[in-house]
Residue, then its C-alpha position, 0 to 999 in steps of 0.5 A: x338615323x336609324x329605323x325602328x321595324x316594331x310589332x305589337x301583339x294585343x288583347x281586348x275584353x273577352x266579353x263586351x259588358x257595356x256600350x261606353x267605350x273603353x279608354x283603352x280597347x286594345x291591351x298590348x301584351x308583346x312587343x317585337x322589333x329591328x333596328x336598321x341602319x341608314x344602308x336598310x342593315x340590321x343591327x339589333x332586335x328586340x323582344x318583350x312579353x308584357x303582363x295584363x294588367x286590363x284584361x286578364x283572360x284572352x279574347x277568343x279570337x286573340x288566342x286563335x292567333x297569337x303565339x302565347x297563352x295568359x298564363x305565359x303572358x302573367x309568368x314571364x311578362x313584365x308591366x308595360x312602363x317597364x317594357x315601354x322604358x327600355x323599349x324606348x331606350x334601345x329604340x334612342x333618340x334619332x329613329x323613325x318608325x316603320x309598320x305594317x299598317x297604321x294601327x301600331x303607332x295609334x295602340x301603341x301611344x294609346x296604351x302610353x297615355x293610359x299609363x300616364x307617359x308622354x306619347x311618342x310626340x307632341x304632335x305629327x310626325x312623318x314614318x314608314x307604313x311598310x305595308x302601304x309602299x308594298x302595295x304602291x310599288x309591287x300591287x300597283x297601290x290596288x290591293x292591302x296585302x297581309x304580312x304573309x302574303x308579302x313575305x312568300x312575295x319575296x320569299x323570305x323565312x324566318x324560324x319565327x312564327x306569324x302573329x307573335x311580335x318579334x316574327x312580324x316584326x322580323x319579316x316587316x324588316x326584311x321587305x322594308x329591305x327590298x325598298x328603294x329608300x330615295x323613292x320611299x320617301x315621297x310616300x312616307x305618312x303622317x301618324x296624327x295621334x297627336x293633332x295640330x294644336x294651333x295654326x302653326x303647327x298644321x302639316x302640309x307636305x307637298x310631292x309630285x302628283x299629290x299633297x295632304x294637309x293637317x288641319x288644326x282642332x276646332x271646337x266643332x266640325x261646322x268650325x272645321x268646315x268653314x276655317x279657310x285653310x280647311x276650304x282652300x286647295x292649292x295645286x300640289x306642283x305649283x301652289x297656285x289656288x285652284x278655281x273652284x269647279x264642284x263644291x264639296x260634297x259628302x256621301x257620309x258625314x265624315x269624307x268631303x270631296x271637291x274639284x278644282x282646276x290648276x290652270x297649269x296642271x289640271x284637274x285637282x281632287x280634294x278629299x276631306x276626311x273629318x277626324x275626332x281627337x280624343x278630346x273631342x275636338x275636330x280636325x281634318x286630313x286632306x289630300x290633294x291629287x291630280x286627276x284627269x278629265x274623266x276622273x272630274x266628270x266620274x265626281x260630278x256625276x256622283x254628286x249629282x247621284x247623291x244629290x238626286x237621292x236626297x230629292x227622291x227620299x225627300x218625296x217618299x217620306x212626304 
């Protein structure tokens, strides 16, 4: 089992000339990446330019930040099914992924599914977001820090720049090295660029204080709302179901919030997030955490807020 540390650099239109949305927003222009062993060593790099092939001049705000001009991208990139199959082909078969952020996984079978090649999977699956176990475990899960931030945390350097993808993805690999892997495995996430197609498929993975849930797609997001595995919040310890103590309540229309009890362990949180696959299908992520007293009693009373609101707006516009 190896790990493979990647970096995408991307481009975008320069200039928004309609309000459809593109099919693909952002143009992968450079790959980065290292490969680690089971002991965190690393064993191999890779590094890769890539041709525009969609947006041929670079955004503005993208050529601010990126260590190369278009016409180093035309002359020495290669297209991207090129690059993607031999990118693939030294990451090998048993590997999992790790980033800084969630986006990469997201752009990167985005651009794959443009170009007509099978996405990274059919369905969920499990890697590393290196810039989320930096924040659980040295910022106390408070604040999202950069990449760079991380790297002066722990003092590292490397000859690299930041913001070209070989670079970031050199620095991601070295604070990937600082974790304890047998803590960071409770807190591996789940990419669902590829959501659950049926009943079987749907994830649910349960660690000490909370679990998340993947709901399957439905046709419509009223479907996805009554479906009962949506609905139903077990205690992430014991599995018991909890008693229902505030129905679910939204303050937008795509995050749910509820409030259980598990009569061994408490007090349960349920956060719905309503998600739209690019098939225009609904599904839903939800996460189940134990919260104290207080945190049940701060949820009520932001129900009730948002309750009193919608009375008040109903009386003004009459």
């Amino acid at each position: 089992m190896n790990y493979i540390v990647f970096d995408l650099e991307w481009n975008q239109e320069a200039e928004k000339r309609t309000e459809e949305p593109n099919l693909i927003p952002f143009e992968i222009i450079e790959i980065g990446a290292v490969k680690l062993n089971e002991k965190q060593e690393i064993l191999d790099s890779f590094s890769a330019l890539i041709q525009p092939q969609i947006y041929t001049a670079l955004d503005p705000n993208v050529s601010e930040i990126i260590q190369h001009t278009m016409k180093e991208l035309q002359e020495n990139g290669k297209p991207f099914p090129n690059v993607l199959k031999e990118f693939l082909q030294w990451c090998g078969e048993d590997c999992i992924f790790c980033t800084w952020g969630s986006m990469d996984l997201v752009e990167l079978q985005r651009n794959m599914r443009f170009y007509h090649f099978p996405t990274l999977s059919r369905k969920p699956f499990f890697y590393y977001d290196v810039q989320s176990l930096f924040a659980i475990f040295f910022e106390a899960e408070k604040k999202i820090r950069a990449l760079s931030f991380a790297a002066d945390f722990f003092h590292i350097t490397e000859k690299e720049e930041f913001h070209s993808a070989i670079g970031d993805a050199k620095y991601t690999a070295k604070i990937f090295q600082k974790f304890d892997l047998k803590k960071t495995k409770k807190y591996m996430e789940i990419d669902y660029f590829n959501p659950p197609r049926k009943k079987e498929d749907e994830i649910y993975v349960s660690f000490k204080s909370y679990a998340k849930y993947i709901s399957m797609e439905y046709k419509t997001k009223e479907a996805l709302l009554h479906a009962k595995n949506v609905k139903l919040t077990t205690c992430p310890i014991c599995q018991e179901s909890g008693i229902k103590k505030i129905d679910w309540f939204s303050n937008n229309s795509k995050n749910y919030f509820g409030v259980f009890h598990c009569k061994k362990h408490g007090y349960l949180k349920g956060k719905l997030r309503i998600k739209k696959s690019d098939n225009d299908r609904y599904f839903a992520v939800k996460t189940i955490k134990i919260i104290s007293k207080d945190e049940a009693l701060n949820l009520k009373k932001q129900k009730e807020d948002i309750h009193n609101k919608k009375i008040e707006k109903r009386h003004t516009t009459k």
